[in-house]
Structure formats: C-alpha cells, structure tokens
N, C-alpha and C positions, 0 to 999 in steps of 0.2 A: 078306749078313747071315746069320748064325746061327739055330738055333731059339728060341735063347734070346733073340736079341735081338725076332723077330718075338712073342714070348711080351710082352715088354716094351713093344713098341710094341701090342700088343694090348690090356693092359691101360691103357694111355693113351687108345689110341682109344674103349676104351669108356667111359672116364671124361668123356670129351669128348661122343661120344655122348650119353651120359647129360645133360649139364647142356646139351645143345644140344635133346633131349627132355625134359621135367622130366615128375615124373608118379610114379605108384605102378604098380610093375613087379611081376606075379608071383613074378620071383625073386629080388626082393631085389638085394642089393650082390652076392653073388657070382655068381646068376646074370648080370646086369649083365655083369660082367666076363667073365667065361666067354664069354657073345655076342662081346663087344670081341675077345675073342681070335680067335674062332673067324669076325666078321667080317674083320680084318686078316690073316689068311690065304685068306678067300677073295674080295675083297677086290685081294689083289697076285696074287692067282691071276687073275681076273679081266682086272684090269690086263695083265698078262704076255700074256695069249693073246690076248684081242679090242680090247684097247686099243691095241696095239703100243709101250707103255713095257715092256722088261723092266725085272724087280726088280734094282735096282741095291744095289752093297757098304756106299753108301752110307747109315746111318741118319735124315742130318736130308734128306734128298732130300723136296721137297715134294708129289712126286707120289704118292712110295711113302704118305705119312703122308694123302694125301686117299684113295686108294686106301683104306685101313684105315679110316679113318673112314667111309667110304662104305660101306664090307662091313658097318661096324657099326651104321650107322643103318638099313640095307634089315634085315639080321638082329633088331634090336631093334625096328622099325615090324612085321614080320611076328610075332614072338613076342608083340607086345602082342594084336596081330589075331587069333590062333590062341588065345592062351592066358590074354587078361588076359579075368577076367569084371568085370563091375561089380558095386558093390557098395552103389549107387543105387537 
C-alpha cells in the first residue's frame, strides 16, 4: 500500500472511530480525522512489529483495517483524556 492509500484508509478508520465513540471531540471533524490517520499509521506500525502480521499490498485485508481502527480508537480515547475538558 501506498501513502496515499494508508492516508485513505486513515480517514476511514477515523470516521469509523468516531461513530464507534460518539461524543463531542476537542477537535472537531478535522481533528477527528487527522487522529484516524495518524492512528492507521501507527496502528499497522504497531501491527508490523509486535503483532507479527506484516502490512500487506493488500487494502481490504481485514487485519490491516482493525489494525487502523485500533490505532484510532487508543489515539482518539487518549486525546479525549489529555485534551477534552468538560463543559458540565
């Protein structure tokens, strides 16, 4: 896979992220997405090293897509922790 495809599958996973969290996010829809990406990269990084799947050429591989999803939900549960205040 390409950068650009992991870019693509980043903004999926975070969209998925998202409606698998619902809630009011510090950063909005773009930050939102921006985590998605930047968990699906780390994420199949993850995956690659300590998992023992590497990242395969493949894009509908189901492991590479829970991988990204999983970067993106530990990324977006910790930015809520860090960075969401309430407003309760």
């Amino acid at each position: 896979m390409t950068i650009i495809s992991w870019i693509i599958l980043g903004l999926l996973a975070g969209a998925i992220a998202k409606f698998l969290l619902p809630g009011r996010d510090p950063g909005g829809f773009i930050g939102t997405t921006l985590i998605g990406v930047a968990g699906a990269f780390i994420g199949g990084w993850i995956s690659a090293r300590w998992l023992d799947h590497p990242i395969t050429k493949d894009f509908y591989d189901g492991a590479t897509w829970a991988s990204a999803i999983g970067g993106s939900l530990v990324l977006l549960i910790a930015y809520r922790i860090f960075f969401g205040h309430s407003r309760s």
